[in-house]
N, C-alpha and C positions, 0 to 999 in steps of 0.2 A: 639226159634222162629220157627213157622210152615212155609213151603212152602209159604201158600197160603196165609198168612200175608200181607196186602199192608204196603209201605214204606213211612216215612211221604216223604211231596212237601218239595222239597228246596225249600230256601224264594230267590226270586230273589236278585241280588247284588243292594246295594246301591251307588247310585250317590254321589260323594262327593258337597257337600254343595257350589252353586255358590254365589260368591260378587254378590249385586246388584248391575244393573248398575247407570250410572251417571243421568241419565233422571229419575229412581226412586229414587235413593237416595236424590233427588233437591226437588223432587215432595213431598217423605216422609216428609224431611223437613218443606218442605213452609207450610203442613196441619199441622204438629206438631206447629209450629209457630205463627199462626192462631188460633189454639183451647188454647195455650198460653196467648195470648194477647184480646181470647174476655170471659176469664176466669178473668182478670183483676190481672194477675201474672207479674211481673214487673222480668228483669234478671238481675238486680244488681241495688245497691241504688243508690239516685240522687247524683249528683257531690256537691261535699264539695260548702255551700253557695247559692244552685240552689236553697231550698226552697224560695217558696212567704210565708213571713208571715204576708202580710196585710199590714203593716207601710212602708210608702211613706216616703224616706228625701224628706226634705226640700232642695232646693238649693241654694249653699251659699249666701249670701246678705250682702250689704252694705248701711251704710248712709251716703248721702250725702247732702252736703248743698252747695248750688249753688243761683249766683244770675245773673235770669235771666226778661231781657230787665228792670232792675235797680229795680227788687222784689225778696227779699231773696226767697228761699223755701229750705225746709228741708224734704228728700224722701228718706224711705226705698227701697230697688230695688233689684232684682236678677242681681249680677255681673255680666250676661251677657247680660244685658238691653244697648241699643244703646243708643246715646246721640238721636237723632232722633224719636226711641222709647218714651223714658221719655217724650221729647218733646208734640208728637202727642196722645200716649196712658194714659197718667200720669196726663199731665197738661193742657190737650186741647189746645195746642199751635199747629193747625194744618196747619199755613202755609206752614211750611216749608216741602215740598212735596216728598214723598216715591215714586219714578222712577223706578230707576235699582236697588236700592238695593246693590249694588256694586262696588260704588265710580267713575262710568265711565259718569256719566250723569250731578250730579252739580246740581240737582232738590233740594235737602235737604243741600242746603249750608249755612250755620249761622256763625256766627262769635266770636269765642273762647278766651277771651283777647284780641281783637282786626283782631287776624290772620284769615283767611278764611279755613272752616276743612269740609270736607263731612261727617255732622253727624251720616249718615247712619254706618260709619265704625268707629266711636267714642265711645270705651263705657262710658258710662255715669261714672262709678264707679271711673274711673282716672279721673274727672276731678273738686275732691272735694275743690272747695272755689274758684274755676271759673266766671269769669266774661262772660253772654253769651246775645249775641243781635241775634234775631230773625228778619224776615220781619216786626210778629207784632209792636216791639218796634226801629223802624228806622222814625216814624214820631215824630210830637211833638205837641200832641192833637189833632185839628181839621188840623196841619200845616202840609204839606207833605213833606217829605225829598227831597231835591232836585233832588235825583235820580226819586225816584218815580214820581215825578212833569216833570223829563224830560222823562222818559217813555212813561206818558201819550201826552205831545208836540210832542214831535218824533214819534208816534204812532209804540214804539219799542214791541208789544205782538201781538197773536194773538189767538191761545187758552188758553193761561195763563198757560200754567201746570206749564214751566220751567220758568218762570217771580219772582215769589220771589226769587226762586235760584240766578237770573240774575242780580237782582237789589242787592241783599245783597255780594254777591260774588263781583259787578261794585262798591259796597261802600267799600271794601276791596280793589280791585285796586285803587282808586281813597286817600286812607290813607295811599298805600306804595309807594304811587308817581310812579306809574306804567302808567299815562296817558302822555308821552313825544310827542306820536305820535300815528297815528290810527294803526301802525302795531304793536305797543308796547301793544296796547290797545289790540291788537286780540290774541294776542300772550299768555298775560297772563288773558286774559278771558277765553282761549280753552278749561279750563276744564267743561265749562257751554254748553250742549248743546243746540238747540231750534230745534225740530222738522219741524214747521213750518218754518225753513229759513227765520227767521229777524235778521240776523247780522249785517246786513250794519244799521240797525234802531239802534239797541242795542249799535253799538260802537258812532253812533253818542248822543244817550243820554247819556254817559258814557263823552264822549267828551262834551257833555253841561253841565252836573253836576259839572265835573272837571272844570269849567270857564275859557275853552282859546277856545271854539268854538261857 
């Protein structure tokens, strides 16, 4: 090697290799993530059973036969059809009036073998070869039940919503000998409410119907 020979450059020293930090590795992420999902790549198959494969069940059902306001009928139903439901959607029996919906009001009250039940919370399904009386079937032709007949005397209604509830529920007290006295009378009517505030009307046609007033 001659004097005047030049010497190679040393190569500068290398930096050892930094982690990235947590703001890019987040960031790396979320675009890797993104270019994943609008590529139409899924990361792991659907859960056992998630597929849709078009068929709907059916849910469960029952038949029932019932005889209502003294006419058999015989009705297919989703078990979880309301006596109330059947009622007003099934059979066009829509007196019997849908209120609260939750047994606190006595608007949808009919009569079950005799006993007073809030058909709203009745399902239909339990109550195969039932005997059931409506508002509609409480007169007798052109003849009004004497409840009804005292309704109209007493002038116990005033927008009607809760009136069938009242009078079929008052022919219910009036079969369990529940009329002794007007407190007896309120007592076990309470589940019937009336918006309009005719109670003192209502106990007195309950008290005419029953014939000691």
């Amino acid at each position: 090697m001659s004097v005047g020979a030049s010497q190679p450059a040393a190569s500068p020293p290398t930096e050892p290799a930094r982690a990235p930090s947590r703001r890019t590795f987040i960031a790396t992420g979320t675009a890797i993530s993104g270019v994943v999902v609008a590529g139409g790549l899924t990361g792991a198959p659907p859960a056992h059973g998630a597929e849709r494969t078009g068929d709907t069940e059916e849910p469960p059902g029952s038949t029932v036969s019932l005889t209502i306001n003294a006419v058999r009928h015989t009705v297919t139903i989703d078990n979880r059809t309301s006596l109330l439901d059947l009622l007003r959607e099934h059979l066009d029996l829509t007196g019997s009036k849908k209120g609260c919906n939750a047994g606190a009001c006595g608007a949808c009250t009919v009569l079950v073998d005799g006993h007073r039940v809030n058909s709203c919370l009745t399902l239909a399904a339990r109550l195969d070869g039932s005997e059931i009386t409506t508002i509609e079937g409480l007169a007798t032709g052109d003849r009004l039940h004497p409840l009804q007949q005292a309704f109209i005397d007493q002038d116990a209604y005033q927008c009607g919503f809760c009136t069938p509830g009242q009078i079929v529920s008052g022919v219910g007290c009036i079969q369990e000998g529940r009329t002794g006295s007007t407190d007896e009378i309120r007592e076990w009517m309470s589940g019937n409410l009336c918006r309009c505030g005719c109670y003192v009307k209502i106990v007195r046609a309950v008290e005419q119907a029953a014939g000691w007033k």
